[in-house]
C-alpha positions as CSV (number, residue, x, y, z in Angstrom):
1,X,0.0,0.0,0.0
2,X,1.3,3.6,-0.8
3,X,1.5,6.6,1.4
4,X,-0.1,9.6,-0.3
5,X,2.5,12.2,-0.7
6,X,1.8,15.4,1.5
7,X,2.5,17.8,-1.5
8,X,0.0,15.8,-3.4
9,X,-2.7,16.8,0.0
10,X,-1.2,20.4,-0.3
11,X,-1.8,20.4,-4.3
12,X,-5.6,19.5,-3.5
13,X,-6.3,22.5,-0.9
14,X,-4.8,25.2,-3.1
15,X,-7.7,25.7,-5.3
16,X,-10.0,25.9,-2.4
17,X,-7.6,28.4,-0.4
18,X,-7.7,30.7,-3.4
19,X,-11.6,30.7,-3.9
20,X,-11.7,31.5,-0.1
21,X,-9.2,34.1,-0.2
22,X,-11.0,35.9,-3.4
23,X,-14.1,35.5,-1.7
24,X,-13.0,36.9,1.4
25,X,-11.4,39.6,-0.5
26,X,-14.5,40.5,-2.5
27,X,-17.2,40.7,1.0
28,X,-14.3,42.8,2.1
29,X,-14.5,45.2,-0.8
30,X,-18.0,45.6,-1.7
31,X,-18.4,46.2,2.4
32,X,-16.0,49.2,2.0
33,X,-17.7,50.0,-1.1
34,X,-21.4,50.0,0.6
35,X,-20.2,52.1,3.7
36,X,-18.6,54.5,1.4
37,X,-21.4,55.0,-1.2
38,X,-24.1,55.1,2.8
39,X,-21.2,57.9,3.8
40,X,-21.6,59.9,0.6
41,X,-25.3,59.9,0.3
42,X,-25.7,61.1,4.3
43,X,-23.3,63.9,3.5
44,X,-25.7,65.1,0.5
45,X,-28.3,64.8,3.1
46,X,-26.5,66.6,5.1
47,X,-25.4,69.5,2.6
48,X,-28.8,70.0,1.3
49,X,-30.3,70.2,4.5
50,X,-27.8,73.2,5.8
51,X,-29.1,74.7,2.9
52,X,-33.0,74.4,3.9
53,X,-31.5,75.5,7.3
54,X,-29.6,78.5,5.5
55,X,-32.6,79.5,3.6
56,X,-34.9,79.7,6.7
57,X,-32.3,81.8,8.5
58,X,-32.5,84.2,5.5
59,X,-36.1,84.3,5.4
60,X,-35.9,84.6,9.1
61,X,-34.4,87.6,9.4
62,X,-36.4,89.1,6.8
63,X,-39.8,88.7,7.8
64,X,-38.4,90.1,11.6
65,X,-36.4,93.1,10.0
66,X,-39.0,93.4,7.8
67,X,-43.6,94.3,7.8
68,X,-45.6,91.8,8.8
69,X,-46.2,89.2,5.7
70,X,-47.9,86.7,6.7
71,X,-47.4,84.3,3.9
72,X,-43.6,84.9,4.7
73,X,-44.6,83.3,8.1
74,X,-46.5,80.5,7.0
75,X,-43.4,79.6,4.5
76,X,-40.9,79.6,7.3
77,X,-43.4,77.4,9.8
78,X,-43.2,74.9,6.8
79,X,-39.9,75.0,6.1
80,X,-39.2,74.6,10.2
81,X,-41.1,71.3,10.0
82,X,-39.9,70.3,7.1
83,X,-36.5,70.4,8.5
84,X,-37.4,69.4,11.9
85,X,-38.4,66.0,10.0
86,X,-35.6,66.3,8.1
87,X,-32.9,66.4,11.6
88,X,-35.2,64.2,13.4
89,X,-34.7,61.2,10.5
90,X,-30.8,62.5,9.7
91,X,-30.2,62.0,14.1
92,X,-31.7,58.4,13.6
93,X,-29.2,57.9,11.0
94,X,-26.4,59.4,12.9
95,X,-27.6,57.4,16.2
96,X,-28.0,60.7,18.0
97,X,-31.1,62.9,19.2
98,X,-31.1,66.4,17.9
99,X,-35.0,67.0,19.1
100,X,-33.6,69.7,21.7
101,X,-32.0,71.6,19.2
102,X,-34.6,71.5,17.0
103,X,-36.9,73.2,19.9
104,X,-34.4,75.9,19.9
105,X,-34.2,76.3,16.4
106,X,-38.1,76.9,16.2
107,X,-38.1,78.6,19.5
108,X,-35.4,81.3,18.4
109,X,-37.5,81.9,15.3
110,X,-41.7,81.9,16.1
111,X,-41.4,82.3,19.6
112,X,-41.1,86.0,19.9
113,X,-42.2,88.7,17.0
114,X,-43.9,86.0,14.8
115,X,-47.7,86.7,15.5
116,X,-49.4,89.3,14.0
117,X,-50.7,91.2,16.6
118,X,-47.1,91.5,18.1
119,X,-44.8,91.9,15.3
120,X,-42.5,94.7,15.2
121,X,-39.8,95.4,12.4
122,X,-36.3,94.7,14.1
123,X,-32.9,95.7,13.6
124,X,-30.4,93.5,11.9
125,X,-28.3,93.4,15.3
126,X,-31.6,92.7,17.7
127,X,-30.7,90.2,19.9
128,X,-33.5,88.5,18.8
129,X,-31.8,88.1,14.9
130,X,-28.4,86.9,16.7
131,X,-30.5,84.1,19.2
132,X,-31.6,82.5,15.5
133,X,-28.2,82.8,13.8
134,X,-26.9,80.9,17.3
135,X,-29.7,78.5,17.4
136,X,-28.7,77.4,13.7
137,X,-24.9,77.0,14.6
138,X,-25.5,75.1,17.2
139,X,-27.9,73.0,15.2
140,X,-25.3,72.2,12.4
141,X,-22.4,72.5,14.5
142,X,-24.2,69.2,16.1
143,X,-24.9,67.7,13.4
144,X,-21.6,68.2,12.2
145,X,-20.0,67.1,15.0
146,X,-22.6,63.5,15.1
147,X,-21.5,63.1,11.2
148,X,-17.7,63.4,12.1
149,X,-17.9,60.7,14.9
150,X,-19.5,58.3,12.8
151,X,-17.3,58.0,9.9
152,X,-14.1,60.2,11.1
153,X,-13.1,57.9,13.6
154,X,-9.7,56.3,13.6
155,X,-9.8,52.5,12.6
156,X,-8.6,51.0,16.0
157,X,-11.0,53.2,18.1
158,X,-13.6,51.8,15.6
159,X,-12.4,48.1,16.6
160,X,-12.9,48.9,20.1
161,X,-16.6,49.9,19.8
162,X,-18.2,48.0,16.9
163,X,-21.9,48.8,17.2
């Protein structure tokens, strides 16, 4: 009886070991690939919701600086819930909870000067124009900040705490 050669046993495996290693090296890549393409499509999320944020500031500070228009006011209450459904679905995303700074953002905007009956035209430095612009760095500083900490981390901090 012969004694099967060990190269012959090693010559057998090799195939195998290279369809593992390729496919290993393929669920490696398109993971990379999917976590890029989620990272890029968050950030355009991201970008076009400063903007919404941007444009309510502007027409913010116009309607307070400016007379009473009331369809001005019934833009910027619907662009504030837009975008408070916008942050609220963005924190899910971003495993954090922005709801706070949302309140502040609305607060700093409708809670003072916004009815009709009490609306006076403001100067650009009121205190009450500066509390918005604050209320809307915050808001995107935070959301900055929750963005950064999800996919700026350094890899072995990441291997540490794997969600």
């Amino acid at each position: 009886m012969s004694t099967p050669d060990s190269t012959t046993n090693l010559s057998a495996y090799a195939p195998i070991v290279t369809w593992l290693i390729v496919i290993i090296g393929w669920l490696v890549v398109n993971n990379q690939n999917n976590n890029r393409e989620s990272r890029k499509e968050l950030r355009t999320r991201i970008d076009c919701l400063r903007n919404q944020i941007e444009g309510v500031e502007a027409q913010a500070i116009k309607y307070h600086t400016s007379v009473h228009d009331e369809n001005l006011g019934l833009k910027i209450k619907l662009s504030i819930e837009r975008i408070a459904n916008d942050v609220n679905i963005l924190g899910i995303s971003l495993s954090n909870n922005f709801s706070f700074l949302v309140f502040q953002f609305r607060k700093s905007i409708t809670l003072n000067n916004f009815d009709s009956h009490e609306h006076t035209i403001l100067n650009a430095d009121n205190e009450l124009i500066q509390n918005i612009a604050s209320a809307i760095q915050s808001l995107t500083i935070e959301i900055e900040k929750a963005y950064g900490n999800k996919y700026h981390v350094p890899w072995y901090k990441k291997l540490r705490n794997k969600d």
